[in-house]
N, C-alpha and C positions, 0 to 999 in steps of 0.2 A: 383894045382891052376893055373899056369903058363896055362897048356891046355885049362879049361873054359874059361881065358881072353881072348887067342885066337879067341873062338868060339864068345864070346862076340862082342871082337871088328866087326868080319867078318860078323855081321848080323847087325850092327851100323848104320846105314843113312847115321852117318857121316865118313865112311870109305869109303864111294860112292860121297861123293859131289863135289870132282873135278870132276866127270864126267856128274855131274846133267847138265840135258837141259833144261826140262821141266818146265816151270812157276810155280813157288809153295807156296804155301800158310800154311805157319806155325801157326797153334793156338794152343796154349800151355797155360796151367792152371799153375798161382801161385803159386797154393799151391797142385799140383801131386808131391806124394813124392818122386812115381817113374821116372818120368822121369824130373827132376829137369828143373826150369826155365831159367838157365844158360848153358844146352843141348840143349834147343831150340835155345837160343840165338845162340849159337857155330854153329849147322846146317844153322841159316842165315847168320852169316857171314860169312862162310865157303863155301856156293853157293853162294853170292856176289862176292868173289872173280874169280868165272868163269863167270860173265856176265850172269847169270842164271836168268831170271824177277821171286822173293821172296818177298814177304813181310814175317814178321811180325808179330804176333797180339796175346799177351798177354790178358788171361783172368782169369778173377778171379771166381774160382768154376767151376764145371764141369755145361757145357750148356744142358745140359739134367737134373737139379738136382729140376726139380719141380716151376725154377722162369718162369716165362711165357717172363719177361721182358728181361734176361740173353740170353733166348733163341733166342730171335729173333731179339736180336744186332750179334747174332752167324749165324742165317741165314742169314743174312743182309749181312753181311761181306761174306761169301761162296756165295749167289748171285751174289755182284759186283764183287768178282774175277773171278766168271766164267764167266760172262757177258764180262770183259775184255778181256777173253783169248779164248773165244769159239765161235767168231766170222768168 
């Protein structure tokens, strides 16, 4: 067991985020079982502490899941932060 966590941890985001540069944009679903709402959170505050430009941004349900309206506060949000950063 000890050997999978290894391999776990070593493919983890957040095994890399002290060395994150890159502006990044975290949207993460509620209610994903897999990868829990408080993993998101931990990758953002985890790249805050290197001065890393991160948001944020909590969603509820997956943005592909058929709402038309879901979706396109999810585009909306992946718009401005590229518009921000791709200048």
């Amino acid at each position: 067991m000890g050997e999978n966590l290894k391999d776990y941890r070593a493919q983890s985001p957040i095994a890399y985020a002290a060395q994150m540069k890159t502006p990044t944009l975290i949207m993460h679903d509620t209610g994903d079982a897999r990868v829990t709402i408080t993993q998101g959170y931990s990758l953002y505050h985890a790249s805050r502490t290197t001065a890393c430009p991160s948001s944020s941004s909590p969603t509820r349900g997956r943005p592909f899941s058929g709402d038309p309206v879901r979706a396109m506060d999810v585009d909306r949000r992946w718009v401005e932060w590229m518009d921000q950063y791709l200048k």
